[in-house]
N, C-alpha and C positions, 0 to 999 in steps of 0.2 A: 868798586874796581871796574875798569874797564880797557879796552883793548885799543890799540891806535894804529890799525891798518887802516886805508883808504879804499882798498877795494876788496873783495871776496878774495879774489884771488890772491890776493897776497895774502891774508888769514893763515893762520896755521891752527893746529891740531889744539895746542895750548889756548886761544882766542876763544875758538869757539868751546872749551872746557869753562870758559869764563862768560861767556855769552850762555851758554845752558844752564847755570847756574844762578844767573840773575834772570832768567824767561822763564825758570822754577816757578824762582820766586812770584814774579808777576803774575805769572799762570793762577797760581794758590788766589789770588785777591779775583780772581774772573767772577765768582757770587755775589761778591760787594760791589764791584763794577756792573753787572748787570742791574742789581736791585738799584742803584743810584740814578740809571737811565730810564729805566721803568718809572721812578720817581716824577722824572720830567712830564710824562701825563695827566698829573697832577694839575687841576684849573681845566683842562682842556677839552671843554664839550665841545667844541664844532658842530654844536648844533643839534645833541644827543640830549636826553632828559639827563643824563649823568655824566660828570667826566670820564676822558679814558683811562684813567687808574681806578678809576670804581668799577667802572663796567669790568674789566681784567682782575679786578679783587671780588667782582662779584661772580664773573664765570669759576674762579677758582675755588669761592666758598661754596657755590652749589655743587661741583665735584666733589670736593671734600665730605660734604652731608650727605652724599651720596654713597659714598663709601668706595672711592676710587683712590687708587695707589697713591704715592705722593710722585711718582715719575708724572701720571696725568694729571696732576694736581698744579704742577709746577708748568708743564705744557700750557694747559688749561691761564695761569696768572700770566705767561710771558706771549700769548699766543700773538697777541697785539702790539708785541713790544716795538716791532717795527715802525709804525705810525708816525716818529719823529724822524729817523732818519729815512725811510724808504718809503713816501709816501704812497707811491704809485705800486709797490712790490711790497706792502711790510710784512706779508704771510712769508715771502721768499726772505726774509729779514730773520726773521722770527725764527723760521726753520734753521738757517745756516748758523744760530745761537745757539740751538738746542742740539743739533745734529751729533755732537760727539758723546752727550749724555742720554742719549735715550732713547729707545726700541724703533725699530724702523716702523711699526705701526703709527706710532707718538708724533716723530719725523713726518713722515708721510699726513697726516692730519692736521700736523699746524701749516704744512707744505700748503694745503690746498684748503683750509678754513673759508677762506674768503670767495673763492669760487662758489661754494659749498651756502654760506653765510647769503651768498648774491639770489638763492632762491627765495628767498626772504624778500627784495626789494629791489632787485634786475630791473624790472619788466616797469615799477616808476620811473625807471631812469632813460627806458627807450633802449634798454639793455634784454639780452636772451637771459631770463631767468632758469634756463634749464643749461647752459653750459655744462653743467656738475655732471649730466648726462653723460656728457665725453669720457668720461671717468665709472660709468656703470659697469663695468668687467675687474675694474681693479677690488683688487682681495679686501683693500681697506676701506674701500666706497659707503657699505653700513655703519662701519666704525663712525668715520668724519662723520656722515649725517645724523648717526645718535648725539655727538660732541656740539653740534649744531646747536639741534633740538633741544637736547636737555638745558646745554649750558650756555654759549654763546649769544642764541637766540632771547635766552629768557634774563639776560644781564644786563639790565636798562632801569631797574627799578627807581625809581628816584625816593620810593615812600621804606626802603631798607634804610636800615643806619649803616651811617659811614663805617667802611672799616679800616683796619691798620694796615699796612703792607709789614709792618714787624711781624706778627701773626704767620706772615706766611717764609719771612726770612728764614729761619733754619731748614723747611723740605729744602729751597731754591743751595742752601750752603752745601747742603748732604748728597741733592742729585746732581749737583756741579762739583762735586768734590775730584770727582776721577773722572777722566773720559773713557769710554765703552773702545771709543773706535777714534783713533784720531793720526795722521802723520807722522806725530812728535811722543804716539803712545810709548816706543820702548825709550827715549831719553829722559821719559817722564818716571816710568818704572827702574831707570838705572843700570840698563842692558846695555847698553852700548860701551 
């Protein structure tokens, strides 16, 4: 079903009953759609011991063994997911994904990974390896650099066996199931 106005303005109340009904629907398929673009990383070393759907399956399995939630868990596999389309910004990619499902700490950590991650290999590149600095007062500042250290940093193995990303399918369906915080949360809940 669909509606045949030409502009907003001319919409009516009835239109958009029919437009939030099929953006329901779409909405619901947002896990499947994410896991499928994740997928795209797949082959893609750029130059890493490992591709970047490894490396983002392997941050996410050392969370896991670690015994972190499946909200960081899920962080933790899509932290990267930015990479294909935002080359230059994929943390700020990354975040704007995750942002409606999960804890402003979580948020806030994949927000700034990359900054964080650049302590690591800045200072190769003729780059300030302490930028993260700038960020010393903020509340989450430890957080990021444990997520760093623990997981990020150490996700390059190349001598690990491959993993699945099915493995990791059902957290990514369960913390994308409902948004926490989002514009469109009461037409989702059926308030409106």
């Amino acid at each position: 079903m669909k509606t045949h106005f030409k502009s907003f303005t001319q919409s009516t109340r009835e239109d958009w009953q029919i437009i939030a009904g099929e953006q329901i629907k779409f909405m619901a398929d947002l896990p499947n759609r994410v896991l499928a673009h994740l997928q795209l990383l797949d082959g893609d070393c750029g130059g890493f011991p490992i591709d970047r759907l490894q490396h983002c399956l392997q941050t996410a399995e050392r969370a896991a063994e670690a015994g972190e939630d499946e909200e960081y868990v899920v962080c933790a596999l899509l932290h990267d997911i930015g990479d294909t389309l935002g080359s230059y910004n994929h943390a700020d990619v990354a975040a704007a994904i995750l942002q409606p499902f999960v804890s402003e700490a979580n948020h806030w950590m994949v927000k700034h990974h990359g900054i964080f991650q650049g302590y690591n290999f800045f200072h190769h590149l003729g780059m300030d390896r302490n930028l993260r600095d700038n960020y010393r007062d903020c509340e989450y500042y430890e957080y990021t650099a444990r997520f760093i250290a623990k997981y990020d940093n150490l996700a390059f193995d190349e001598d690990r066996p491959r993993l699945s990303l099915e493995l990791f399918a059902p957290m990514v369906q369960r913390v994308m199931a409902q948004p926490r915080q989002s514009l469109y949360k009461a037409v989702l809940e059926g308030e409106t």
